[in-house]
C-alpha positions in Angstrom: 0.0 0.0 0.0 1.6 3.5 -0.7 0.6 6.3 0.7 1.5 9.6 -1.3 2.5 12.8 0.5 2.3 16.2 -1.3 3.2 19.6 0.7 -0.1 21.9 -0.6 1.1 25.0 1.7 4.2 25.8 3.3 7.4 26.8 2.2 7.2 28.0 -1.3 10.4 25.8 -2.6 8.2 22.5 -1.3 5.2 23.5 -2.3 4.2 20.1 -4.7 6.8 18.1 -3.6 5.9 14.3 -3.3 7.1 11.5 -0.9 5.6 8.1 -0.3 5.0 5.8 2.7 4.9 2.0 2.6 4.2 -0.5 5.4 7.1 -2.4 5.5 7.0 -3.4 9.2 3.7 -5.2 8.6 3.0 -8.8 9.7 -0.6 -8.6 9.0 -3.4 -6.8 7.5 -3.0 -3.7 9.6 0.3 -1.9 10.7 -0.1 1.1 13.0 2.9 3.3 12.5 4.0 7.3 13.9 4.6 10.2 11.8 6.1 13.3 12.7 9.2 16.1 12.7 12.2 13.1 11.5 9.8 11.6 8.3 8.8 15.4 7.2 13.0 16.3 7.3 13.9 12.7 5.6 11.0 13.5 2.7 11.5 17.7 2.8 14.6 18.5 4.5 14.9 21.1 6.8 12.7 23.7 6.8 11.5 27.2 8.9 9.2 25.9 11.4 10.0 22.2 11.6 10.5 22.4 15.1 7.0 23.1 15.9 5.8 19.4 15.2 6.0 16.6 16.9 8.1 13.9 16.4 4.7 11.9 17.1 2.4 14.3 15.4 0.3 11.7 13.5 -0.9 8.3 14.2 -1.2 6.1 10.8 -2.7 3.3 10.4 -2.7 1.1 7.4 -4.9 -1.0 6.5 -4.4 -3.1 3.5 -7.3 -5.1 3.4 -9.4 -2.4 2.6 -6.8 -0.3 0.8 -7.1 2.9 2.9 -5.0 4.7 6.0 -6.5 6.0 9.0 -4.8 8.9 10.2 -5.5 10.5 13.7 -4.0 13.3 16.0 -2.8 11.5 19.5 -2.4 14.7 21.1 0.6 16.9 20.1 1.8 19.9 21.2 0.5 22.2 18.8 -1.7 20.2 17.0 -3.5 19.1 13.2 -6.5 19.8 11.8 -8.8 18.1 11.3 -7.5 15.6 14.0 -8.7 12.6 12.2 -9.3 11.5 8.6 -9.6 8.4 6.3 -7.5 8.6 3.0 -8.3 6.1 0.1 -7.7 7.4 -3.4 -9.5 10.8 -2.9 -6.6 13.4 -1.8 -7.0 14.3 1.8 -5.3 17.8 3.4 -3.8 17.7 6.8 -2.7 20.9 9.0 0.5 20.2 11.3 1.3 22.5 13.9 0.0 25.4 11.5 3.3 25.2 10.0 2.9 22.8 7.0 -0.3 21.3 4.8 -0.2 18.3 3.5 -2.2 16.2 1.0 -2.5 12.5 1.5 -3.8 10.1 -1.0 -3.8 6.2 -1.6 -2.4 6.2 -4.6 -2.1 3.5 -7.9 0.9 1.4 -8.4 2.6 0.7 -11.1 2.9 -2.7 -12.7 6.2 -4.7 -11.8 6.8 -8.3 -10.8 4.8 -10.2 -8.5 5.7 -12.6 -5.8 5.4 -16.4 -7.5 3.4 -18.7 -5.9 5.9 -21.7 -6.3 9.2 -22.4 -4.4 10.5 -22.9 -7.7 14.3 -21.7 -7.3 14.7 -20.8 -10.6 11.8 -18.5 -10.5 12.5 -17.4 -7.4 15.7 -16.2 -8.3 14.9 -14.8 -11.6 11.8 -12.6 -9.7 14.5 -11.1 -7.6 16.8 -10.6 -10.2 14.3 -8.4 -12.2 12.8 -7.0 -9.0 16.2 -5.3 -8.1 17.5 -4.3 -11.5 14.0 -2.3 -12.3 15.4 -0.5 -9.3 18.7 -0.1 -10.0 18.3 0.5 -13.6 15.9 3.5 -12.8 18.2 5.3 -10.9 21.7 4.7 -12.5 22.4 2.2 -9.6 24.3 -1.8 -10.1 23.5 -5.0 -8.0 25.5 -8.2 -7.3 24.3 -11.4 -6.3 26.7 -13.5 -4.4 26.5 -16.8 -1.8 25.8 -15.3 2.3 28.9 -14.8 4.6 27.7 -18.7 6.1 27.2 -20.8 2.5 31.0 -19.6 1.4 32.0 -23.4 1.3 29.1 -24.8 -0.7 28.8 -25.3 -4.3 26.4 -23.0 -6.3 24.1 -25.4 -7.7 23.6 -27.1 -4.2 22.4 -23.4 -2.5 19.0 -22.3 -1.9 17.6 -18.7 -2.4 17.9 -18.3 1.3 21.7 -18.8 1.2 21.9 -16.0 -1.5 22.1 -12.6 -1.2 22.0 -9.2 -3.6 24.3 -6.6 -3.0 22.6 -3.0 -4.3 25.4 -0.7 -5.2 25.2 2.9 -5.1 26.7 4.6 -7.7 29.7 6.8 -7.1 28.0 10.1 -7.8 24.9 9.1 -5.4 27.4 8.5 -3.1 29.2 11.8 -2.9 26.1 13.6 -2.8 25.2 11.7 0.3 28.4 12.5 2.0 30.2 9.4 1.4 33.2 11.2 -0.8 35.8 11.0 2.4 34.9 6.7 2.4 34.5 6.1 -1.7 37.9 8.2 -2.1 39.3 5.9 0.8 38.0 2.5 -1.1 39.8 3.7 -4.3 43.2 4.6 -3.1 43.8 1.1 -2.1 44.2 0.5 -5.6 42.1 -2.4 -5.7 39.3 -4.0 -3.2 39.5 -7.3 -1.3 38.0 -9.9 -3.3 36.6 -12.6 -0.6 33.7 -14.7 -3.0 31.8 -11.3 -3.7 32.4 -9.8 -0.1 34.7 -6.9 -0.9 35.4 -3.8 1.0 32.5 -1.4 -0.3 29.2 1.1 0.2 26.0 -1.1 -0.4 22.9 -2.3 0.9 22.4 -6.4 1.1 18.8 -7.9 0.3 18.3 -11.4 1.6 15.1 -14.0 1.4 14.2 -15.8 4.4 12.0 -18.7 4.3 11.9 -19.2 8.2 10.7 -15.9 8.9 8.7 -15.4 5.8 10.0 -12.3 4.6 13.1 -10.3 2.3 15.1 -8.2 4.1 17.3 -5.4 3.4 20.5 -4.4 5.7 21.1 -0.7 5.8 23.3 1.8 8.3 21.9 3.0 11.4 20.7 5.9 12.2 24.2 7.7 12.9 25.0 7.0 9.4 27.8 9.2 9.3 29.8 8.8 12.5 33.2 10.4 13.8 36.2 9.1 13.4 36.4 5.8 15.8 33.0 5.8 16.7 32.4 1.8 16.5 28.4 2.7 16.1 29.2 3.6 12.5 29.3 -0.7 12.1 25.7 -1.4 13.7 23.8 -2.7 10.7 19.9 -2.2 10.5 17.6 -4.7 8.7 14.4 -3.5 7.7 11.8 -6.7 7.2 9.6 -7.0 4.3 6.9 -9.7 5.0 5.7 -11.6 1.6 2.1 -10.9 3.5 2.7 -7.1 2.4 4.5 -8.0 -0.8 2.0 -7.9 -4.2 1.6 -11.3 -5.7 -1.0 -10.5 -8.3 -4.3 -8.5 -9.2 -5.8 -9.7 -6.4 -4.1 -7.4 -4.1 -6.3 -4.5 -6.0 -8.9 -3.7 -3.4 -11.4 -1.0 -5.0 -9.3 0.1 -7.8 -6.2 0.3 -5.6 -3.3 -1.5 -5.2 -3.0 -2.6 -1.5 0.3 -4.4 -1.6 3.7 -2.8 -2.8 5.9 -5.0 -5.2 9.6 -5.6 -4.1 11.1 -2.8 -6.1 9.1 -0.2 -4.8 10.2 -1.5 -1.4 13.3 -1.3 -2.0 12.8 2.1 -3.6 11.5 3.2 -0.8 14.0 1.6 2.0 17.5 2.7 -0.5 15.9 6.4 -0.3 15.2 6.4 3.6 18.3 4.9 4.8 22.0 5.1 4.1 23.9 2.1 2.7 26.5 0.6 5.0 30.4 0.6 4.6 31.6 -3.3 4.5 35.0 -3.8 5.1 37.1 -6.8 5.2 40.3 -5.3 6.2 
């Protein structure tokens, strides 16, 4: 389910800027998530007045089987109006703190890949293959895949989708406008990177499948993504969970005209915008 964000008034530099929301914590048919003063600054950046909401300002909650998000006031500090609404796919405005208007709206997804219904290996595979490179491919971006840290020793045929992993490479010009100049200029001066099976010294983000836990998942930084020199925090990897219960699998996820269910790439989309890659390093 996406939820589309639009600033309607505000600063005039935002005003029709666009962000999205996915629920990619969900483990069922409802996920109840905050939404305040850090997702307005990851969407918008900084801006005058910021400081007035909350950094639980909204309550959301999404409810897939029905396509639509609930979205209520809990009680902040200087307030929304209205204090409660229902979005679906007619665009809703929301006041925060009278600092900031925003429109909400379920909006349509496009169509990508869905989820197969068989363990088939082979499919599996190729669905994650063309999952990741529609992301990569839109944005200028490269992706690996390679055997996980623990199936080094195994031969390739005998591995299951579980014991493989995609690496999702930033490119080097996304990576210097993040602030990552001081570590990608670091990388090259070796000369060369250490080659271990696929796990060389780099910037990426590592997708995974679990079977146990039914669901991908995507490692990416913390949130001090860019640390001081010696801070060990800097290595604290963060795996966001995305449950195949929240993951498209065909047109039966369309609930009144609406997609309810994201595909993979917009997931990932979604989780390579929010969060910062992490720095691997074998040496």
């Amino acid at each position: 389910m996406q939820l589309e964000i639009t600033v309607e008034e505000g600063p005039d530099y935002l005003i029709g800027n666009s962000a999205f929301l996915f629920p990619t914590m969900a483990t069922s048919g409802v996920l109840i998530r905050s939404f305040g003063r850090m997702d307005l600054l990851s969407m918008f950046g900084d801006f005058p007045g910021i400081e007035m909401v909350s950094r639980t300002h909204l309550l959301m909650t999404f409810d897939t089987d029905s396509a639509q998000v609930n979205v209520r006031d809990p009680g902040s500090k200087n307030g929304s109006s209205p204090i409660s609404a229902t979005i679906n796919d007619i665009p809703q405005t929301v006041r925060l703190a009278d600092v900031i208007t925003i429109s909400l709206v379920v909006s349509e997804f496009g169509n990508e890949d869905f989820l197969p219904s068989s363990n088939s290996k082979e499919e599996l595979i190729r669905y994650i293959n063309d999952s990741v490179r529609s992301f990569t491919d839109s944005v200028g971006w490269s992706f690996q895949m390679r055997k996980s840290w623990n199936s080094m020793g195994k031969n390739e045929v005998d591995l299951t989708v579980d014991e493989l992993e995609w690496k999702i490479i930033p490119s080097d010009e996304e990576l210097r406008r993040r602030g990552w100049a001081k570590d990608l200029d670091s990388l090259s001066s070796k000369g060369s990177y250490q080659e271990l099976e696929g796990h060389e010294d780099g910037l990426f983000y590592v997708l995974s499948r679990s079977s146990l836990v039914g669901s991908f998942g995507i490692e990416h930084s913390n949130d001090r993504t860019l640390p001081s020199d010696g801070d060990v925090a800097q290595w604290v990897s963060t795996m966001t969970m995305i449950p195949f219960s929240i993951v498209s699998s065909g047109a039966g996820d369309k609930v009144f005209g609406q997609w309810s269910k994201g595909t993979l790439t917009q997931y990932i989309r979604y989780i390579c915008g929010k969060f910062e890659c992490n720095h691997y390093r074998n040496s």
